[in-house]
GUVEXBA-633847 format. One record per residue (C-alpha): residue in one letter; x, y, z. Coordinates in nm, 3 decimals, padded with zeros to 5 digits. Example, Ala and Ser with C-alpha at 12.3 -4.5 7.8 and 13.67 -1.06 7.14 Angstrom:
# residues 2
R   residu        px        py        pz
R        A    01.230   -00.450    00.780
R        S    01.367   -00.106    00.714
//
This chain:
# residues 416
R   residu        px        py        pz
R        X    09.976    16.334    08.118
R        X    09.613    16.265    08.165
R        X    09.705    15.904    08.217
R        X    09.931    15.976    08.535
R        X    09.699    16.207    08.649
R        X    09.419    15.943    08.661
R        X    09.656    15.726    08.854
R        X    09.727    15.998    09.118
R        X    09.357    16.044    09.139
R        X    09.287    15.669    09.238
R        X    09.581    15.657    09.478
R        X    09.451    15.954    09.638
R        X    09.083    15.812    09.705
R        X    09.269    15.508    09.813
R        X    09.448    15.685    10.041
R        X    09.096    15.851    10.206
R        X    08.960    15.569    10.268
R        X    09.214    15.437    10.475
R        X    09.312    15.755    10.673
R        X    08.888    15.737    10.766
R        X    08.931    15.406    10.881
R        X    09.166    15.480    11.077
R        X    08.967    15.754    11.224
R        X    08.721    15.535    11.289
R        X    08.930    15.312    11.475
R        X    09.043    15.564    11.699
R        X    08.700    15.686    11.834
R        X    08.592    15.337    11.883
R        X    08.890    15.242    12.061
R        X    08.861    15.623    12.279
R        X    08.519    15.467    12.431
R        X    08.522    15.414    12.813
R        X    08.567    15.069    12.942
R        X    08.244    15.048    13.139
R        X    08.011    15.021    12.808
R        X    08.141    14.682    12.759
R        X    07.964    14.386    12.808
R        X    08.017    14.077    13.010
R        X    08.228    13.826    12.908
R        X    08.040    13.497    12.730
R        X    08.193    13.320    13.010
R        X    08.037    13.606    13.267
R        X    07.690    13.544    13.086
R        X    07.739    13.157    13.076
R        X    07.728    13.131    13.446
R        X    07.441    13.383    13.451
R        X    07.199    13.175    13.268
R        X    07.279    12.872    13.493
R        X    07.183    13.046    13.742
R        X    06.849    13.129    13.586
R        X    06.810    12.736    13.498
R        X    06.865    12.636    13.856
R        X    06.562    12.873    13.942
R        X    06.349    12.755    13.679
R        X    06.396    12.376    13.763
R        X    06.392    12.437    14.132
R        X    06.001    12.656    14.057
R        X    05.909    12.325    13.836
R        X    05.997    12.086    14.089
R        X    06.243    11.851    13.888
R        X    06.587    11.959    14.134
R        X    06.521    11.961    14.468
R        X    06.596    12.244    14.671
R        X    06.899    12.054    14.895
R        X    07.040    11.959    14.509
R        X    06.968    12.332    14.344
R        X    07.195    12.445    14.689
R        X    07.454    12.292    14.619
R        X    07.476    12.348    14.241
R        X    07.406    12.692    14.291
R        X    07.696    12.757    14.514
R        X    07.937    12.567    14.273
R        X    07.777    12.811    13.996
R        X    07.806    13.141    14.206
R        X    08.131    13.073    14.280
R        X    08.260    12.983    13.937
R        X    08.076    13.320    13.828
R        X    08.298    13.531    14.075
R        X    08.594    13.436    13.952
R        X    08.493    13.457    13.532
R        X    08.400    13.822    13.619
R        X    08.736    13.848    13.843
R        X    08.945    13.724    13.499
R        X    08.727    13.955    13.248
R        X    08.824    14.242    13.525
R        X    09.153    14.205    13.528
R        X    09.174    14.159    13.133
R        X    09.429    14.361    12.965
R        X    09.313    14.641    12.772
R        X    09.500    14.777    12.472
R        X    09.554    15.155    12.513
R        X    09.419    15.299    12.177
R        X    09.702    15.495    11.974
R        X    09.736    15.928    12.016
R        X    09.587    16.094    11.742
R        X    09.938    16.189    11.631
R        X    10.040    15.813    11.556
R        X    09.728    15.743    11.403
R        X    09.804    16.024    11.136
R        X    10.181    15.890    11.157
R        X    10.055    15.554    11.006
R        X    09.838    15.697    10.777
R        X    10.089    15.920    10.650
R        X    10.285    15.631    10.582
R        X    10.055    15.421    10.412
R        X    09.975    15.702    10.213
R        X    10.393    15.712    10.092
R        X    10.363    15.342    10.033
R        X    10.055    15.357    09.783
R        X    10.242    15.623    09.625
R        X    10.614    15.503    09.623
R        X    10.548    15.117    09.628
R        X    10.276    15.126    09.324
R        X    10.499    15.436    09.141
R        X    10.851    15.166    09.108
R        X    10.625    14.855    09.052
R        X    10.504    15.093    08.731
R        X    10.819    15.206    08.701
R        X    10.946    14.834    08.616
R        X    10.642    14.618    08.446
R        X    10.455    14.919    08.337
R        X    10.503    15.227    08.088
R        X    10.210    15.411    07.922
R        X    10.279    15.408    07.554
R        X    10.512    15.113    07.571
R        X    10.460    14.800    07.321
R        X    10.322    14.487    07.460
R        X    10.657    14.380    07.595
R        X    10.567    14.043    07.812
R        X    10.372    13.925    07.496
R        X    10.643    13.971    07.263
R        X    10.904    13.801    07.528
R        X    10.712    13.513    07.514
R        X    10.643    13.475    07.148
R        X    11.033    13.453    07.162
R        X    11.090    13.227    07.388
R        X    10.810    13.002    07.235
R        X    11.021    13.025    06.936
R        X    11.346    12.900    07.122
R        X    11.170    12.660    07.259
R        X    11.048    12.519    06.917
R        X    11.389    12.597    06.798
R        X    11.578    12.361    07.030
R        X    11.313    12.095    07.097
R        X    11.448    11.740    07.157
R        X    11.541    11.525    06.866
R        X    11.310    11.161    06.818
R        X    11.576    10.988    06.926
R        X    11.650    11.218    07.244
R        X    11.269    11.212    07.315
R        X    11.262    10.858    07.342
R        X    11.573    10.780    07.508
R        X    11.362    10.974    07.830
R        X    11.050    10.818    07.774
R        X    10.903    10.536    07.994
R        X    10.952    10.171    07.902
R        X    10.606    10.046    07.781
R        X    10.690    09.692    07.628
R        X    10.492    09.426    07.671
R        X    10.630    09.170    07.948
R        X    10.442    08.896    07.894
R        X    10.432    08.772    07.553
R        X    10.460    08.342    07.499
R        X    10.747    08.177    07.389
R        X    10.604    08.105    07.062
R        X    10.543    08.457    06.979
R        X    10.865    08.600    07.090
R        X    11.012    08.316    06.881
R        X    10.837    08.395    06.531
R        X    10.918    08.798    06.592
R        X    11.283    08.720    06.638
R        X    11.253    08.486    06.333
R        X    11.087    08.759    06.135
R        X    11.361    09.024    06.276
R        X    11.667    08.779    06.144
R        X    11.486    08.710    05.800
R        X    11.464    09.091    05.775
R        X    11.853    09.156    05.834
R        X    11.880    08.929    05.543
R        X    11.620    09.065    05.283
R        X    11.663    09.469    05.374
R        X    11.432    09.578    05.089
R        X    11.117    09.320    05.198
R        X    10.882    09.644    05.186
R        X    10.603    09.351    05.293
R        X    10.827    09.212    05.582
R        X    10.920    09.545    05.713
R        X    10.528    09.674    05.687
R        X    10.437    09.380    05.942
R        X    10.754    09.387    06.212
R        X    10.669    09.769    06.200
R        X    10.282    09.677    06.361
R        X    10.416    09.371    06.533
R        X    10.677    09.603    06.744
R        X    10.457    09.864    06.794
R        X    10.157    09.632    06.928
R        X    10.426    09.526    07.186
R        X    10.511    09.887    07.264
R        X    10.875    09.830    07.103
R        X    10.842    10.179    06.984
R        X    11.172    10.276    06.886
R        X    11.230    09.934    06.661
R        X    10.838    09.980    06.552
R        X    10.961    10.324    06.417
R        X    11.297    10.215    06.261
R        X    11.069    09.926    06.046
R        X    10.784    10.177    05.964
R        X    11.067    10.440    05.848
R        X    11.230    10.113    05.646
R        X    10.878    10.067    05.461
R        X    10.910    10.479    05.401
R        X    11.198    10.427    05.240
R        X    11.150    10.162    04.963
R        X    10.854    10.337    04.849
R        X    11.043    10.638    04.807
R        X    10.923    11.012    04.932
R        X    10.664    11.068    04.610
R        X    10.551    10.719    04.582
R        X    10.470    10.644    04.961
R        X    10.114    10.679    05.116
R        X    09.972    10.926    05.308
R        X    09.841    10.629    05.517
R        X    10.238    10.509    05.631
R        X    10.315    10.871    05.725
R        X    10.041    10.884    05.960
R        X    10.169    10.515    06.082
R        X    10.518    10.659    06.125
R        X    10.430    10.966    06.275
R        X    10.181    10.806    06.533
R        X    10.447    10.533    06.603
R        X    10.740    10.851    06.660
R        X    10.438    11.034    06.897
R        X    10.353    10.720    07.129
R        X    10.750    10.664    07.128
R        X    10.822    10.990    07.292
R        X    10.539    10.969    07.498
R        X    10.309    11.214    07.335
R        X    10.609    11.468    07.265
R        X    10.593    11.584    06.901
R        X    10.941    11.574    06.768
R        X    11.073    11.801    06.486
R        X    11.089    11.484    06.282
R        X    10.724    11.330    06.362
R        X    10.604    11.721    06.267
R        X    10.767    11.692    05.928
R        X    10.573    11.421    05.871
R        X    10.269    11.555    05.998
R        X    10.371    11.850    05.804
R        X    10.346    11.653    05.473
R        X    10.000    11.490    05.537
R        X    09.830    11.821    05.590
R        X    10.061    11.945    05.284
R        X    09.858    11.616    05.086
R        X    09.538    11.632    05.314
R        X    09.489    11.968    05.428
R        X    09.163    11.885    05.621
R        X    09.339    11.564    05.821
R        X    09.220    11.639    06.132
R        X    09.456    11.378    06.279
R        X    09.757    11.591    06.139
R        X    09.607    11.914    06.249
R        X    09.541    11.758    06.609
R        X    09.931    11.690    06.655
R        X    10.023    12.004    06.524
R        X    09.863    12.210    06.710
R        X    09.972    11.963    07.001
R        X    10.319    12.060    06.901
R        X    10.231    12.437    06.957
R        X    10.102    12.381    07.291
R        X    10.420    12.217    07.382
R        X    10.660    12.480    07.276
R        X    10.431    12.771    07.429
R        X    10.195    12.923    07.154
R        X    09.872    12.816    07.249
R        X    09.679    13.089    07.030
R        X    09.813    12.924    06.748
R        X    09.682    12.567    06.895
R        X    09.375    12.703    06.924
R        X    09.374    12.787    06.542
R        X    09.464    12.449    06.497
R        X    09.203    12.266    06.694
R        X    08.882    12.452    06.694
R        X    08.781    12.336    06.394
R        X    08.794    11.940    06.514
R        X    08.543    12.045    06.777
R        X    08.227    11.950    06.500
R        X    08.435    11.693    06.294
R        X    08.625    11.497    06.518
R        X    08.579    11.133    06.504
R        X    08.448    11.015    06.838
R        X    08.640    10.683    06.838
R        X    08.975    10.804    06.751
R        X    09.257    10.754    07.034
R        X    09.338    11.185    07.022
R        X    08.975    11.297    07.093
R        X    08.979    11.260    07.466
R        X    09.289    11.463    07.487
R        X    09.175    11.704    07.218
R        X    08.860    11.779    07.450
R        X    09.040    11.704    07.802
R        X    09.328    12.016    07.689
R        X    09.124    12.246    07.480
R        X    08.961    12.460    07.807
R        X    09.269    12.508    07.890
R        X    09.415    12.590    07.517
R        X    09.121    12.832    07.520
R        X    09.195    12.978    07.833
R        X    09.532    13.083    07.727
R        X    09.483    13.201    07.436
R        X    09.240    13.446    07.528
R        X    08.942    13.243    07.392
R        X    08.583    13.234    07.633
R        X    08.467    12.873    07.462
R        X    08.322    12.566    07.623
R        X    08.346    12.260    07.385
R        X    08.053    12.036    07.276
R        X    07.975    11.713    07.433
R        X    08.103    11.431    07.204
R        X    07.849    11.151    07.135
R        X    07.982    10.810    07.060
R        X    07.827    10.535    06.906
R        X    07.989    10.262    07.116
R        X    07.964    10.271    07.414
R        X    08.171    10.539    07.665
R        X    08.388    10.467    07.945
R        X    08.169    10.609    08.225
R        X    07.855    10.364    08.061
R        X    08.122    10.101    08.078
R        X    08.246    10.146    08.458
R        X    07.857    10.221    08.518
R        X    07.807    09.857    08.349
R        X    08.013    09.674    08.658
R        X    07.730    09.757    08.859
R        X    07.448    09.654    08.736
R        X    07.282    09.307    08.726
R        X    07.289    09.104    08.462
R        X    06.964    09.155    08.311
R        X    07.036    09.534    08.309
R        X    07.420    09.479    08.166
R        X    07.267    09.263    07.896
R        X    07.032    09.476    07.829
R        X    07.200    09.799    07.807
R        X    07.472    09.613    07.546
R        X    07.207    09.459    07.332
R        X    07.095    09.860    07.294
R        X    07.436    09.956    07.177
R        X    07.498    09.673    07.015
R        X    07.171    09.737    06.778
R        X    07.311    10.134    06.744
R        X    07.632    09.997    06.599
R        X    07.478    09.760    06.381
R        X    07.232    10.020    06.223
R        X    07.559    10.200    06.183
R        X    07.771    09.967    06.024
R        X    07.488    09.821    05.799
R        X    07.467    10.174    05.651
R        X    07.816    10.206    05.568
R        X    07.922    10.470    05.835
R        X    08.129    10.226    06.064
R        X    08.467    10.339    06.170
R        X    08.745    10.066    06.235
R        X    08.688    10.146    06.596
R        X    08.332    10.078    06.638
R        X    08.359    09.747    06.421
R        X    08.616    09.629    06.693
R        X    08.353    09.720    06.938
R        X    08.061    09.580    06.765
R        X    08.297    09.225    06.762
R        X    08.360    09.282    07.152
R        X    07.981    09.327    07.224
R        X    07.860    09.066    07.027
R        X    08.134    08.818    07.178
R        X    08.029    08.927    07.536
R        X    07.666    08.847    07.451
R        X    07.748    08.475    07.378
R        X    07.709    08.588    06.998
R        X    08.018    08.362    06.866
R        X    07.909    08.308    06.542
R        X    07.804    08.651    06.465
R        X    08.130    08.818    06.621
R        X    08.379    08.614    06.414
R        X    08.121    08.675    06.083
R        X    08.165    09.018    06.152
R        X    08.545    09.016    06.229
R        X    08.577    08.864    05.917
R        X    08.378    09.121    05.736
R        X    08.592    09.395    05.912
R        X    08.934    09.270    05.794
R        X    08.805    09.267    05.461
R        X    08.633    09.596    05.475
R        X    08.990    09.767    05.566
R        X    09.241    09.551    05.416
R        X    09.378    09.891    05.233
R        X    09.370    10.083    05.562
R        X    09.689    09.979    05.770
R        X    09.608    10.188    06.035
R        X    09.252    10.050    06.046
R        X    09.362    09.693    05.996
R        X    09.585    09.709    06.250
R        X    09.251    09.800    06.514
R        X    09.087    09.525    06.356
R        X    09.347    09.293    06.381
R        X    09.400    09.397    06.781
R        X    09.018    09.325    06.831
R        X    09.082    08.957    06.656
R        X    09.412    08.893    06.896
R        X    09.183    08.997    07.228
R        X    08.889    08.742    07.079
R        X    09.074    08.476    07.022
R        X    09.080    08.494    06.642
R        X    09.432    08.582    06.586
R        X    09.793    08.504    06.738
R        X    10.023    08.802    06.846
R        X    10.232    08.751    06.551
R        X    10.170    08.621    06.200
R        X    10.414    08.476    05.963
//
């Protein structure tokens, strides 16, 4: 009761103001039409007038010139007052129509704001737009596209260009692995080979081979994330029931992977719970790893995760130890003294870094880029070398390692 009679209260104030206005209105528009002013055109003439005097009294237009212009001006005065004369002048409204409208604005607050209630609203109700979309989140989670489906619509991102001679020793690998189906080895390589070349689908159908012969208790954690990063880039960043089972069963191993808890919670966001993202994500803010390929999008979408689900939080700055892409577009315009300069200064951050232990895969692959840019030869391929050793266990991290060897010159596309 006290609820609707608040409302009533609020229309009814509403409703004052706007029968005052009009009141207002109507004893403004009552007032005579002599008390108006000239027209700006009227008063435009006017002070031409006045200017002609002034430069005619400070002898700068002679008097035979001022004549002239002073007839052209008089005359172009009569006829701006004859127009703002003959204006037309809106009658103002009877009182009775005045209260007419009123009235009826007052019946539209009322009967307009009472059905819009009527239909969205309901004192005492349950939240019943929240728990409409919690169920359709959950259909749309429910019938989500299938890997295969997923990347049947994604883009083609295979690379065009590769020789001869590499095309040649990845279809000789391909045969040889038709022919020796449990070559865990073989299979481990065409599954990095295909997915350097953005052959997603076959990458994923090689990685899920190496899956296989190492059976589901056996396998690493390390060729789940492979798999599952291989099934995300092949849908084009869509997070397939299958690719979350797998990222399912590296949080089940590693509950703190924040790679696995980045693409779940991207898998929330995409089927319309993004309080539950946020759950997911807001502890990567502090732990993140600057360098790895999710971060951007982890910090580019969570103001808007936030924002959705209800949260008021502006994430931290990340600081890399390589260098960003705004230093590196701010890099192509510099001279060269400053562009040397400003790499040898990252270069000696990374090396600090990577002498102490701390280096990612990442930032070894840039350390090699910087050093090779510098004219450094020797000491890029030393520390290429060094790198490859260093992560030898790490697939994933080999395979960034490896890239940075093909781009330097230290490497072919394929190996036998």
């Amino acid at each position: 009761m006290w609820f609707y009679l608040t409302i009533a209260v609020i229309a009814g104030v509403c409703a004052t103001f706007v029968i005052l206005n009009l009141m207002k209105r109507e004893g403004r528009d009552a007032a005579p039409d002599a008390a108006k002013p000239p027209s700006e055109e009227v008063m435009f003439y006017q002070r031409q007038l006045a200017d002609i005097d002034r430069d005619v009294a400070s002898g700068t237009l002679a008097e035979e010139d001022a004549t002239r212009t002073r007839t052209e001006v008089s005359r172009r005065l009569l006829e701006a007052d004859k127009r703002a004369q003959n204006a037309p002048v809106l009658a103002h409204a009877p009182k009775g129509a005045s209260y007419a409208v009123a009235a009826l604005i007052v019946a539209l607050l009322f009967g307009v704001g009472g059905y819009i209630y009527a239909e969205l609203g309901g004192a005492g109700r349950a939240d019943e737009p929240l728990a409409e979309r919690f169920a359709e989140a959950n259909e749309a989670y429910e019938n989500r596209m299938s890997q295969r489906e997923a990347e049947a619509l994604a883009p083609d991102r295979s690379v065009k260009n590769i020789s001869d001679a590499d095309l040649d020793l990845l279809n000789k690998l391909r045969t040889a692995l038709e022919q020796r189906p449990t070559d865990e080895v073989g299979h481990r390589l065409l599954a990095k080979q295909e997915a350097q070349l953005g052959n997603y689908t076959a990458a994923r159908s090689a990685q899920t081979r190496v899956v296989e012969l190492m059976g589901a208790e056996k396998v690493d954690t390390n060729d789940l994330i492979l798999l599952a990063r291989i099934m995300v880039y092949g849908a084009n960043g869509f997070v397939s029931p299958e690719a979350e089972a797998l990222w399912g069963e590296v949080m089940r191993r590693e509950p703190q992977n924040a790679e696995a808890r980045f693409y779940m919670g991207l898998m929330l966001a995409q089927t319309g719970r993004p309080d539950a993202t946020y759950a997911f994500w807001e502890p990567l803010l502090e732990r993140a790893d600057p360098n790895a390929p999710w971060t951007d999008l982890l910090f580019a979408q969570f103001p808007d995760v936030a924002y959705f689900a209800g949260k008021d939080y502006t994430p931290p700055t990340v600081q890399t130890a390589g260098p960003t892409a705004q230093q590196m577009r701010d890099a192509g315009s510099m001279s060269e003294e400053d562009r040397q300069e400003m790499i040898l200064g990252m270069v000696e951050n990374l090396k600090g870094k990577l002498e102490s232990g701390d280096g990612t895969a990442r930032e070894w692959a840039q350390y090699i880029r910087a050093n090779s840019v510098l004219g450094k030869n020797d000491v890029a391929k030393q520390a290429y070398d060094t790198a490859k050793a260093t992560f030898a266990d790490s697939p994933e991290d080999a395979q960034v390692i490896f890239q940075s060897g093909i781009e330097e010159g230290y490497e072919v596309g394929v190996t036998e």
